[in-house]
C-alpha positions in Angstrom: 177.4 138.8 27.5 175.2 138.5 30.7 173.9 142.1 32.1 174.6 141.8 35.3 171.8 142.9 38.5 171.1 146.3 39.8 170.5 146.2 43.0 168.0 149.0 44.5 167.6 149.5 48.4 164.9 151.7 48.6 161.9 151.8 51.1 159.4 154.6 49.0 157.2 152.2 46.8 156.7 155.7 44.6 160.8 156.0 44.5 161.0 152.6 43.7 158.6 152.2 41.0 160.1 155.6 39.0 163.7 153.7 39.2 162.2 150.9 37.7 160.2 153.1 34.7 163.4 154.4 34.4 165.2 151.5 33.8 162.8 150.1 31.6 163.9 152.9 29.3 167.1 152.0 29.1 165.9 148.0 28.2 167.7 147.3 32.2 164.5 146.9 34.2 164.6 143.0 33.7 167.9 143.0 36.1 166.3 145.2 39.1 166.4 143.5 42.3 164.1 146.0 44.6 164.6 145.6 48.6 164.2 147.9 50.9 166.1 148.3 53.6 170.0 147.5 54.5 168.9 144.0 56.0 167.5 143.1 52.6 171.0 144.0 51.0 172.5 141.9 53.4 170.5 139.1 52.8 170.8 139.1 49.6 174.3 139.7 49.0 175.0 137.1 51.6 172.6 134.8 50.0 170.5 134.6 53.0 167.0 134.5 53.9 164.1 134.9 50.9 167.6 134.8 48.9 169.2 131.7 50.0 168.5 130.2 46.5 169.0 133.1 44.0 171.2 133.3 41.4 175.0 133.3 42.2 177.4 136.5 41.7 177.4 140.0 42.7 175.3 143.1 41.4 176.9 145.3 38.9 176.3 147.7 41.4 173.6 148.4 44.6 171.8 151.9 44.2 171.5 153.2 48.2 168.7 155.6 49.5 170.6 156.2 52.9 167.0 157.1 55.5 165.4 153.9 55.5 163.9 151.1 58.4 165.9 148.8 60.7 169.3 149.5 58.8 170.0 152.7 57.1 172.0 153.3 54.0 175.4 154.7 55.6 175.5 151.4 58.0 174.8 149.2 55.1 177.6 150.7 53.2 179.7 150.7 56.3 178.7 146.5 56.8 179.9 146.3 52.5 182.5 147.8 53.0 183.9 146.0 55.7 183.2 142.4 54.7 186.1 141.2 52.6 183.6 138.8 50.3 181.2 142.1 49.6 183.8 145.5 49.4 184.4 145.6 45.9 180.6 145.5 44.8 180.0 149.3 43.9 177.5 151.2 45.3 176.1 154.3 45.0 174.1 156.3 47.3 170.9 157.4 45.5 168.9 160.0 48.4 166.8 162.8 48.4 169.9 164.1 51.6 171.7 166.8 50.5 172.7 166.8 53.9 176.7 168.0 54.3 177.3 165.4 56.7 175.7 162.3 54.7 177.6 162.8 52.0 181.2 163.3 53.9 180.3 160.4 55.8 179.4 158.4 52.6 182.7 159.1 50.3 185.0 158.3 54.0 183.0 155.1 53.8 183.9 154.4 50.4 180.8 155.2 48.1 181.7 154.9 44.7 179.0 157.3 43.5 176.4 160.1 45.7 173.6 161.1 43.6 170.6 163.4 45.5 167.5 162.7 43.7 166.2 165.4 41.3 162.6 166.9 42.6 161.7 167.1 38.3 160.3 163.6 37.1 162.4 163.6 33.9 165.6 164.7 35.6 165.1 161.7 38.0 164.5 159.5 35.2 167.8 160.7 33.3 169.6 160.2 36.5 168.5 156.9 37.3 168.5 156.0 33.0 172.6 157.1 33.3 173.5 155.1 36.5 172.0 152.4 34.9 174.0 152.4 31.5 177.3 153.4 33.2 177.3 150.8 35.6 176.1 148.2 34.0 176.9 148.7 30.5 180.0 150.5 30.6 181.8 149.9 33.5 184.2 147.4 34.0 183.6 145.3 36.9 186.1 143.5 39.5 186.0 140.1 39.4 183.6 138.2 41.8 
C-alpha cells in the first residue's frame, strides 16, 4: 500500500517545520508537501506551475492555516470546494483562529476537520502526530 501526500499550506516557516517534526514521529514526514499559501494549493492540486510535473493523484488530505498571503485559507477551501475535479480531497483547517466566525464560515464551506493550534509544543505535536495517522492511515479515502 502507497501512503498517500499530506498536503500542508502554511506560511510560518517555524509552524511549518514543527508539522513536519511531528510527522516524522509518526514515520509520515516523507509524504509532506509544504506550500504556503492558497495559490500554492492550487497549483499543485491543479498540477500547475513548479507542479506541472509531480506525481499524479490527490493528497490524502491538505492541512489549512486559514491567515496567510495572496489567498487565505477560507478562499482556498471555498475554490476546493467548488471545483468538481478537487471537492472531495479532505481538508482540514489547521490555525492558531479561534475566531467564532472562521470556524462557522469554515464548516458552511465544507471543512472536513478545524483544529486551533495548541500554544504547548507537545500538544501541537500530538495534534499534528493524530491528523496525520487518521487521515492517512486510517481513513478511507474517495476515489480520485
Amino acid at each position: 500500500m502507497k501512503i498517500k501526500t499530506i498536503l500542508l499550506a502554511e506560511d510560518n516557516k517555524f509552524d511549518a517545520e514543527l508539522t513536519q517534526k511531528a510527522l516524522a514521529e509518526s514515520n509520515l514526514a516523507n509524504n509532506l508537501v509544504t506550500v504556503s499559501d492558497g495559490v500554492e494549493v492550487l497549483d499543485y492540486l491543479r498540477y500547475e506551475g513548479k507542479f506541472k510535473d509531480r506525481e499524479h493523484g490527490n493528497p490524502a488530505v491538505i492541512l489549512l492555516d486559514i491567515k496567510m498571503p495572496r489567498l487565505d485559507g477560507i478562499e482556498t477551501l471555498q475554490v476546493i470546494r467548488t471545483d468538481p475535479k478537487l471537492k472531495m480531497i479532505p481538508v482540514v483547517i489547521l490555525s492558531s483562529s479561534r475566531e467564532e466566525q472562521d470556524l462557522i464560515r469554515s464548516y458552511a464551506l465544507g471543512v472536513n476537520g478545524y483544529v486551533v493550534k495548541p500554544v504547548d509544543f507537545k500538544q501541537f505535536v500530538e495534534a499534528v502526530k493524530s491528523l496525520g495517522v487518521f487521515w492517512v492511515l486510517i481513513n478511507e479515502q474517495p476515489p480520485s
